[in-house]
C-alpha positions in Angstrom: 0.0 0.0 0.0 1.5 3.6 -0.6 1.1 6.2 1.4 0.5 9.7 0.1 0.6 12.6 1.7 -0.9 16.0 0.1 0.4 19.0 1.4 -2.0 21.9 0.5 -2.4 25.7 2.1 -6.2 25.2 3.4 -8.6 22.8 3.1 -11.4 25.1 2.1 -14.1 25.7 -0.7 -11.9 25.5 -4.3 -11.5 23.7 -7.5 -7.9 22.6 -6.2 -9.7 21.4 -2.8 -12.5 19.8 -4.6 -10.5 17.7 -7.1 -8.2 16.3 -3.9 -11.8 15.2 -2.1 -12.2 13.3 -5.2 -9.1 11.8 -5.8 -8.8 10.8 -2.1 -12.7 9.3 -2.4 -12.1 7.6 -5.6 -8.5 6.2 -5.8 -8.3 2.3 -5.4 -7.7 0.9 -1.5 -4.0 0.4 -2.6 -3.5 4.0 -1.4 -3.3 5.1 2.2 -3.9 8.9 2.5 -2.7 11.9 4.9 -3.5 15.6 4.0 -1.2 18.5 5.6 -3.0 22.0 6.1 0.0 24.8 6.1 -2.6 26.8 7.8 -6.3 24.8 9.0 -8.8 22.5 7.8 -12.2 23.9 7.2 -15.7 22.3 7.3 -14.7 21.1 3.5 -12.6 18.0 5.1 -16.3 16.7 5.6 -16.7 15.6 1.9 -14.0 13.1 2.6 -15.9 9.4 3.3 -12.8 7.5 3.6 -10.4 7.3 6.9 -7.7 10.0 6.6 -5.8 11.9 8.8 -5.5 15.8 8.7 -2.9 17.7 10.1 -3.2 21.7 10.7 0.8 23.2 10.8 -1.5 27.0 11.6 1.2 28.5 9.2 1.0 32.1 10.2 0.7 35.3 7.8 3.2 36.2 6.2 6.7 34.3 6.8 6.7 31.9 9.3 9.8 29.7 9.1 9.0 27.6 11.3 6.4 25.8 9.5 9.0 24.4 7.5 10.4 22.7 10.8 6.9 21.4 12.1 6.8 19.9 8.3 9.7 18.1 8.5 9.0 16.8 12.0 5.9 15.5 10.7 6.9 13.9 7.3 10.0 11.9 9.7 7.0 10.9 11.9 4.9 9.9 8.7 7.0 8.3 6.7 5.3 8.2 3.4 6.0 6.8 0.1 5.0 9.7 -1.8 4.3 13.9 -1.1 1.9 15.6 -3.4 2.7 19.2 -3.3 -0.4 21.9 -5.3 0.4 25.4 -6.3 2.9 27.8 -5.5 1.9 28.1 -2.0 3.4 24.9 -1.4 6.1 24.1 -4.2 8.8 25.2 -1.4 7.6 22.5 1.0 9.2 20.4 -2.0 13.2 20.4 -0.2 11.8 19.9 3.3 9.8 16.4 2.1 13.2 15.1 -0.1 15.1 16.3 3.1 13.0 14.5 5.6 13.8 11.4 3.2 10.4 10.9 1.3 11.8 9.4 -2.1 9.2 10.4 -4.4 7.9 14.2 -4.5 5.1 15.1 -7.0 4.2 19.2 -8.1 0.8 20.2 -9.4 0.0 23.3 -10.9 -3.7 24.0 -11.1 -3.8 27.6 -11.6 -3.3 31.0 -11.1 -3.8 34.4 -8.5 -3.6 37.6 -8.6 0.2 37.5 -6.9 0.8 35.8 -10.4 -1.8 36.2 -12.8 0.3 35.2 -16.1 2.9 33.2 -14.2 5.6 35.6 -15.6 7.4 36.7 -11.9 10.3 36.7 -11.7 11.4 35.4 -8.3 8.2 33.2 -8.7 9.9 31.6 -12.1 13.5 31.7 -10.1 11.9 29.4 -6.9 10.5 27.3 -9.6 13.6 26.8 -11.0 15.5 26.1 -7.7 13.1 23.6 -6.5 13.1 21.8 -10.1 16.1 19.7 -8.5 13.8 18.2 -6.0 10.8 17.2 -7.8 10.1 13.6 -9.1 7.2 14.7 -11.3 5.3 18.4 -12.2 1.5 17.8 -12.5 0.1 20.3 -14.8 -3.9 20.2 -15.2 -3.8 21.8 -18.7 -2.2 22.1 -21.9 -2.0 25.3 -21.3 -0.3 25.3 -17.8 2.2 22.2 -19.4 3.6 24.7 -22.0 3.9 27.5 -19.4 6.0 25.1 -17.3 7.8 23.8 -20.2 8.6 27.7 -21.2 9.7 28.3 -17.1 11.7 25.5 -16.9 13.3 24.7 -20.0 12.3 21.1 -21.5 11.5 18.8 -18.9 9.9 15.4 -19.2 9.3 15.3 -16.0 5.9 17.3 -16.3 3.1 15.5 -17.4 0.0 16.6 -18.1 -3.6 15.1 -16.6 -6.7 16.8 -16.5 -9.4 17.0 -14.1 -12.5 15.0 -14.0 -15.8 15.3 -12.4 -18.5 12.8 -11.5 -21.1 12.6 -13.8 -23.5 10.5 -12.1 -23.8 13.4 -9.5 -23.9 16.1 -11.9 -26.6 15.0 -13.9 -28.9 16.5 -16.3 -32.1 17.7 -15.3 -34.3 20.6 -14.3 -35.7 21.9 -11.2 -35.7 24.9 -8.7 -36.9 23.3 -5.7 -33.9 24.8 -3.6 -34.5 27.9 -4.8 -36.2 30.8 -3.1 -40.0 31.1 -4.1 -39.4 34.3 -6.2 -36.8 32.4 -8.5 -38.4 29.4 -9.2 -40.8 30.1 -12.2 -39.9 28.4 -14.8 -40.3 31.0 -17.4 -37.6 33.0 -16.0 -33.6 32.5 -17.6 -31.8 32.2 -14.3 -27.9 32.3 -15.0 -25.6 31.6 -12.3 -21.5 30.8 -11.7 -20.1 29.4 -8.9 -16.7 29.9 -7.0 -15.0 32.6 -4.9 -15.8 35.8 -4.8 -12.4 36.7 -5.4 -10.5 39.0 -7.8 -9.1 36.0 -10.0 -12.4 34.9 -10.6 -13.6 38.4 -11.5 -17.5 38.1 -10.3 -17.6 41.7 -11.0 -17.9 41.2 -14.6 -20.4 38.9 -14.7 -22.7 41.5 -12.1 -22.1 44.3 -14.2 -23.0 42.3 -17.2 -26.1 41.7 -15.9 -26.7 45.3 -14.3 -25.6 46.7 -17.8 -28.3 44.3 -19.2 -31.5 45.4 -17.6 -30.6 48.9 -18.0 -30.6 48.4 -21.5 -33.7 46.2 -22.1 -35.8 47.0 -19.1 -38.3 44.2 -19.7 -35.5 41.8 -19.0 -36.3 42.7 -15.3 -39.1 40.3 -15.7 -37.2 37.8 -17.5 -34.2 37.9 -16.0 -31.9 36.2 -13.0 -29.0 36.1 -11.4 -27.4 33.1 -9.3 -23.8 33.5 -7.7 -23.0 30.4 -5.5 -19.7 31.0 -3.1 -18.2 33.5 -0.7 -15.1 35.9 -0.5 -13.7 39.0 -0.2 -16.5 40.7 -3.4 -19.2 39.8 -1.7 -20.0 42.9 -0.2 -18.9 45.2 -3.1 -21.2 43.2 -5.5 -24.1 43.7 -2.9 -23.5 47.5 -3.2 -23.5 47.4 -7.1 -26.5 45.8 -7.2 -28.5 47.6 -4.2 -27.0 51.1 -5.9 -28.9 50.1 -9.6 -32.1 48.6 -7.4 -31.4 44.9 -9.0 -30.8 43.1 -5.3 -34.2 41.3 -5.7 -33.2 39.7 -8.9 -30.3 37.9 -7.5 -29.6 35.3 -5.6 -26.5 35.1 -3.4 -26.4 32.4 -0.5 -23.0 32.1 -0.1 -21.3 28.3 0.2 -23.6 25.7 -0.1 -23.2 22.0 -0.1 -26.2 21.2 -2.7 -24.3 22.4 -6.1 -25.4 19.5 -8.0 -29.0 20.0 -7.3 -28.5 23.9 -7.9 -27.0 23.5 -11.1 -29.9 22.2 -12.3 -32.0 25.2 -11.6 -29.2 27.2 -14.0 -30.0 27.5 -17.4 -26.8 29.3 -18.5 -23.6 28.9 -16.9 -20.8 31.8 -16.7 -17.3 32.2 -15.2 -15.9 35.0 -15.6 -12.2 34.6 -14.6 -8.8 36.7 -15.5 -7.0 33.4 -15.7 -7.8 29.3 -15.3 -6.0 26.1 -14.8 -8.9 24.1 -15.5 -12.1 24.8 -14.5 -13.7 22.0 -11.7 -16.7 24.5 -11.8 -17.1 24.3 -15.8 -16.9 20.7 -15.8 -19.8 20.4 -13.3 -21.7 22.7 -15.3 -20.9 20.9 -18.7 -21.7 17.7 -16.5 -25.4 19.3 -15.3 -25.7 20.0 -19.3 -25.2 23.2 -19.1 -23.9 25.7 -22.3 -20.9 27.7 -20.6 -19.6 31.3 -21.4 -15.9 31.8 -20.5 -13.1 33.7 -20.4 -11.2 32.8 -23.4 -7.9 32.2 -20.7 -5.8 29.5 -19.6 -7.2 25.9 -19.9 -10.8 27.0 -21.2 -10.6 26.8 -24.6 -9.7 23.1 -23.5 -13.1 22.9 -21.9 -15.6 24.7 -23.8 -15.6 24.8 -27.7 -16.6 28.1 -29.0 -20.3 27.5 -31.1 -20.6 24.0 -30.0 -20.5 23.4 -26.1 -20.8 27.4 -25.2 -19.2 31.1 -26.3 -15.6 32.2 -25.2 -15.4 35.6 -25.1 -12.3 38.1 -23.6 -11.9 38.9 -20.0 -13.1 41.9 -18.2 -15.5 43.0 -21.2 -18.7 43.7 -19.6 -20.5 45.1 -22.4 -19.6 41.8 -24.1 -20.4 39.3 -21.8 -24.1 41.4 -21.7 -24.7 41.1 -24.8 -23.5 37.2 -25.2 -26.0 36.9 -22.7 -29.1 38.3 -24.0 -28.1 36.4 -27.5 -28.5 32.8 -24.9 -31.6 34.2 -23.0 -33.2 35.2 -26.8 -32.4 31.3 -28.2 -33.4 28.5 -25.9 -32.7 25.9 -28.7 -29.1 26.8 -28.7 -29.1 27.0 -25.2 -30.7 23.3 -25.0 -28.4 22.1 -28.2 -25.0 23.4 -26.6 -25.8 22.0 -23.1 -26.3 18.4 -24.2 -23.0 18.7 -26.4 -21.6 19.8 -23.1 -22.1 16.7 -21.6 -21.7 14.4 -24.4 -17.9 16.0 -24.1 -17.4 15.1 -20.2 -18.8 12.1 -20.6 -16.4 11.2 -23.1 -13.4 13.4 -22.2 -13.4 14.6 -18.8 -15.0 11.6 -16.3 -14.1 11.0 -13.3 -12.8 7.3 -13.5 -10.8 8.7 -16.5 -9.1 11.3 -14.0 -9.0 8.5 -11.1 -6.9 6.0 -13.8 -4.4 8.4 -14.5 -3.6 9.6 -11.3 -3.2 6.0 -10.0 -1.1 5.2 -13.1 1.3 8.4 -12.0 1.8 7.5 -8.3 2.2 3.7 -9.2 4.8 4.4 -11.6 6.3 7.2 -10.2 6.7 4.5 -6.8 8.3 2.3 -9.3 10.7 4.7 -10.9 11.8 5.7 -7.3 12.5 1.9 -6.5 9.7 1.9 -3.9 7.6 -1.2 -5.4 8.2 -3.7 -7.7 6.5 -3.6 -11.1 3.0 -5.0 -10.9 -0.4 -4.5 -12.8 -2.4 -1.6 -12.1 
């Protein structure tokens, strides 16, 4: 049995976090599994329905060196086979795992921030470089985020490329807005949502401008019209204000986290994110997988996801005026909107399922163990 250890910043609400409940959920009983919190484990770890053990380290703002220490401490105690490192928050917890003697060390990239947006830091670019040494295997989730590694570090084959996968017998097609409020469940209305962090990177304010910039312009889509944002963060209370200011908060809907997406998706009927920059989209994937046509940001790893005129519209970032009238072209055109939904999910289904992400990701700790002399070859 191997024993992995995944060493992540928080265990909160997040396309990164998700995809790790999933893996840990999915993967085969061959794999033992311990996640390590550089700061705390939310009420996320709760989605996890196998037996694992989370550690907090309560990294503190800022530096705090000695996080590096209680790391080490715990890795000697642990003793795993294998450390899966996400994101630049993490790739310098890379040296401490090789120096507390764990033989094979694995590096994803799943996306970007703000500190980052382009990947094109410099001392970002040089740490990458200097931990490059230590690093069995780079993870990138995209095409797009393989090239960009490829370009940082010079050619590599040590970065592979897997994407993410999402569970299609969970996010199913369907219809239905029984979790709604009252006021948002007739059916004639064209409800369009997102879902994620209210966060700068994911540039919600777009998408609420959009739709403020819409009903100004074509007043009687106050009667058609609705807005959906699902998550938390930092924007909340600025995109309350915009909205309150044009007199549209009774046409949106914003509960915060909630723990019912699946169901909610299926009260959607178009699907937007918004954001500056993507790995690859968890969010889009469930959205495809709810049969759902997607607008996005024509960044990062979406045009992997959603093909423009077929599956949904890619359109630039930060282009309000656009992303209105992209919009309005959906709410006017339910056939399209029913036609590029199902193609949607005919392309997870065949492209981006689960058990496909679950295979691969066996398939690189299993021969990554054997690479590293840790088990002998055997059939997966």
């Amino acid at each position: 049995m191997l024993h992995i250890v995944h060493v992540i910043h928080r265990l909160d609400v997040g396309g990164l976090e998700n995809g790790l409940v999933n893996l840990i959920n999915h993967l085969p009983g061959r794999f033992r599994h311990s996640v390590v919190c550089l700061t705390d484990a939310q009420s996320f770890q709760e989605r996890i329905v196998r037996e694992v053990n989370i550690y907090e380290l309560n990294k503190r703002e800022g530096k705090d060196f000695g996080v590096y220490r209680r790391l080490w401490r715990l890795l000697r105690r642990l003793g795993p086979d294998i450390v899966h490192t996400r994101n630049l928050g993490t790739l310098d917890c890379v040296p401490v795992a090789a120096f507390a003697g764990v033989p094979c060390r694995i590096h994803g990239e799943h996306g970007w921030d703000l500190i980052d947006l382009h990947g094109s830091n410099v001392k970002y670019r040089w740490l990458r470089r200097l931990c490059r040494p230590w690093i069995t295997r780079h993870v990138a989730v995209s095409k797009h985020l393989a090239e960009w590694l490829g370009a940082t570090l010079g050619h590599d084959d040590r970065v592979v490329q897997l994407y993410n996968g999402v569970d299609t017998a969970r996010f199913r097609v369907g219809s239905g807005r029984e979790s709604f409020p009252n006021k948002f469940r007739d059916e004639r209305l064209f409800v369009v949502g997102t879902v994620g962090r209210m966060e700068a990177v994911k540039d919600p304010m777009t998408l609420v401008r959009a739709f403020v910039r819409l009903v100004e312009i074509k007043p009687e889509m106050r009667r058609k019209l609705r807005l959906v944002i699902l998550g938390d963060g930092s924007l909340k209370h600025e995109i309350d204000t915009l909205l309150a200011t044009h007199r549209l908060r009774d046409l949106a809907w914003i509960p915060g986290n909630r723990d019912d997406i699946p169901e909610l998706l299926r009260g959607f009927d178009l699907f937007v994110l918004p954001s500056l920059n993507e790995g690859i989209s968890n969010t889009v994937l469930e959205a495809m997988a709810a049969g759902l046509a997607v607008i996005a940001t024509d960044v990062g790893g979406n045009p992997e996801l959603v093909i423009d005129g077929e599956t949904g519209s890619l359109i630039p970032r930060s282009e309000a005026s656009t992303l209105a009238d992209v919009i309005d072209a959906y709410a006017a055109d339910p056939a399209r909107v029913r036609r590029e939904g199902q193609a949607g999910r005919v392309r997870v289904e065949k492209h981006f399922s689960l058990d496909a992400m679950i295979s691969t990701y066996a398939k690189l700790y299993d021969d990554t163990a054997r690479e590293t002399g840790i088990i002998e070859r055997r059939p997966v």
